[in-house]
C-alpha positions in Angstrom: -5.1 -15.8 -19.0 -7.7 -13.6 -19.2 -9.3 -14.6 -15.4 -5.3 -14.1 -14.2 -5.3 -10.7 -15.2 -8.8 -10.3 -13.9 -8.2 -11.4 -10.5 -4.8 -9.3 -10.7 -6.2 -6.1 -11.9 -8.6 -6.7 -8.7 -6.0 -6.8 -6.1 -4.7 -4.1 -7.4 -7.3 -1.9 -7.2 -8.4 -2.4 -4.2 -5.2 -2.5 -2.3 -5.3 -6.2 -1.9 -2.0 -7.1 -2.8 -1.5 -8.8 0.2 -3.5 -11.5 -0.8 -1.7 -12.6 -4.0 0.5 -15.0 -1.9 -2.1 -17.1 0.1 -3.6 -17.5 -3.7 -0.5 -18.8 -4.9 0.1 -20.9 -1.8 -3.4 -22.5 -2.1 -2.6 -23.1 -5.7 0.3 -24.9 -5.1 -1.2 -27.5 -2.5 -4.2 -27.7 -4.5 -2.2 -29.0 -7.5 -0.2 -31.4 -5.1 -3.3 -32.9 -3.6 -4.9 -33.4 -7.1 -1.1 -34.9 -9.0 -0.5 -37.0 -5.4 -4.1 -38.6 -5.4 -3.3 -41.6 -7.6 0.6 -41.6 -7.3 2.0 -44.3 -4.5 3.6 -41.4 -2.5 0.2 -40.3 -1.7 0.0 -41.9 1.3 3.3 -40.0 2.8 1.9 -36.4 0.8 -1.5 -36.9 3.3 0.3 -37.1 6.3 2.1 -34.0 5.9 -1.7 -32.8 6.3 
């Protein structure tokens, strides 16, 4: 939690609050690509790509 509050005290310091959503976004479909990759709906979760 430590790197969270980091990277959060960061962005809001230097007025870069605007980039706290494309983090989260890139999260997010990071974490989808890594669960899909050895499910059988992998195939369909890659074409959305």
């Amino acid at each position: 939690m430590g790197i969270i509050a980091e990277l959060w005290e960061f962005l809001r310091t230097r007025k870069k609050l605007w980039l706290a959503p494309l983090i989260f976004i890139m999260l997010v479909l990071g974490g989808l690509l890594i669960l899909a990759q050895g499910s059988v709906v992998a195939p369909f979760i890659y074409t959305l790509f």
